[in-house]
Structures are given as structure tokens and as C-alpha cells.
C-alpha positions in Angstrom: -9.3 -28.4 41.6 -9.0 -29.5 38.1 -6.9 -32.9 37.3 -3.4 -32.2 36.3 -1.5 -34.0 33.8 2.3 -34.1 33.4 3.7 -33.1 29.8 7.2 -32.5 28.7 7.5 -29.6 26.5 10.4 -29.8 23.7 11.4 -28.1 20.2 13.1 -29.7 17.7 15.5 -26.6 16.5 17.1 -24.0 18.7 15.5 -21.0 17.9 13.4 -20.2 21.0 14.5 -23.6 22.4 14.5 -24.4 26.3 15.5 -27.6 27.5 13.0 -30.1 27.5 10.8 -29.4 30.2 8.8 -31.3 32.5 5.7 -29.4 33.8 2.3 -30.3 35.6 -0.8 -28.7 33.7 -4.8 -28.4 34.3 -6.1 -31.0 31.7 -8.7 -27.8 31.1 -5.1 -25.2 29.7 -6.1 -24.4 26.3 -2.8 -24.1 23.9 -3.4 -20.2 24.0 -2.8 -20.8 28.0 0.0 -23.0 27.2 1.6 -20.8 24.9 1.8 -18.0 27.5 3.3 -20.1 29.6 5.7 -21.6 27.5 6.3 -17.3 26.9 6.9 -17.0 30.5 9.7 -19.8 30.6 11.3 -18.8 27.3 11.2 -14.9 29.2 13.5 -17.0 31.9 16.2 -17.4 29.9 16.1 -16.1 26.4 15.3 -12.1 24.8 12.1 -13.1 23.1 9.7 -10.8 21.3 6.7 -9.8 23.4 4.5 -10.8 19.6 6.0 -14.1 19.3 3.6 -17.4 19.3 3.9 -20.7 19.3 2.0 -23.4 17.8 1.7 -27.2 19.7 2.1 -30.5 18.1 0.7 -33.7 20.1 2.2 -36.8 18.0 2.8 -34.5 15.2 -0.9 -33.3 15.4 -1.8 -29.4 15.5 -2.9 -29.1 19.5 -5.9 -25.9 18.9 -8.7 -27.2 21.9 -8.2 -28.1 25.6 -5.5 -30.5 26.7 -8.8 -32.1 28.0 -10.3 -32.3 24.5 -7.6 -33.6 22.3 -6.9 -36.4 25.0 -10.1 -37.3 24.1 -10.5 -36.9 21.1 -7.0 -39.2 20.1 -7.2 -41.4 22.6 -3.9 -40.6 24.6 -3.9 -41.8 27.9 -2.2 -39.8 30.5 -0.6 -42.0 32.5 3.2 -41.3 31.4 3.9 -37.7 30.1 2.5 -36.4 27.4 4.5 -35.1 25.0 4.5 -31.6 23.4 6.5 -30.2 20.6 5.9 -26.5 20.2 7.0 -24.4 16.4 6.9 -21.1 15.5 3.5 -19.4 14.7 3.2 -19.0 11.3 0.4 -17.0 9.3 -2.2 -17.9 7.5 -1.3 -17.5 4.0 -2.6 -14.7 2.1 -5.0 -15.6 -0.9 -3.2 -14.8 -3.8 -4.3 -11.7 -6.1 -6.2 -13.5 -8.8 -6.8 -11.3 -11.9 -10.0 -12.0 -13.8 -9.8 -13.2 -17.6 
């Protein structure tokens, strides 16, 4: 059985919002795992389009590897909740048309 860690999800405005929420995750949930769960909790309680994404902020840094991985990799220790803010996906932005001279 993997390790489990204990994260409180949260967003800052209320589109998409849920009450902060307490869960218990494998350290190995990758944030594409995370945001269908998040998806599955937001399905709950809100009308949400079936295309929507989120992105993950771990003190305010983009969360795109393993739980296990960015622990790691920031040193946060996992001994209280760790907490995670998720935004809205936003695209990449499109390279400008750039008209030679």
C-alpha cells in the first residue's frame, strides 16, 4: 500500500469552489489524478463541464510531478496537511503571427 498524506484542497475565488476539503492521498497521485478527483468532488455539488481542468499550486508553486516528487523536491514535510490551491486551466498562449520584414 502506498504512504498516504493528508492535504486540504482550497480555491481562492468561487467559481468551481468547494469548501476547503480535507482528503487522504497516495504520495504517488500525479496532479492529472488529483485533478480528476478534485472533478469527481466538484461533480458532487456543482454543474461543471465534463472539459474543465484545474491546475495545483503547492505554496504558490505550479504542482506538474507526483505529490511524492514535489515533496521532495521543496522540502515540505508532511507531517501537518499539505496545502493545495487548485485554478482554472489555462492554455498555453498562442505564438503570435509574426510577419517577416
Amino acid at each position: 500500500m502506498s504512504e498516504q498524506v493528508q492535504i486540504l484542497l482550497k480555491k481562492k475565488d468561487s467559481k468551481y469552489s468547494i469548501s476547503p476539503t480535507n482528503l487522504s492521498l497516495p504520495l504517488s497521485i500525479s496532479w492529472t489524478e488529483l485533478n480528476k478527483t478534485l472533478l469527481a468532488l466538484l461533480k458532487q455539488s456543482n454543474q461543471i463541464p465534463d472539459n474543465t481542468e484545474f491546475d495545483f499550486l503547492i505554496n504558490e508553486q505550479l504542482f506538474t510531478t507526483s505529490l511524492q516528487d514535489f515533496i521532495t523536491a521543496n522540502a515540505i514535510s508532511t507531517e501537518q496537511h499539505i496545502e493545495i490551491e487548485y485554478i482554472d486551466r489555462r492554455p498555453p498562449p498562442s505564438q503570435p503571427h509574426i510577419v517577416p520584414h
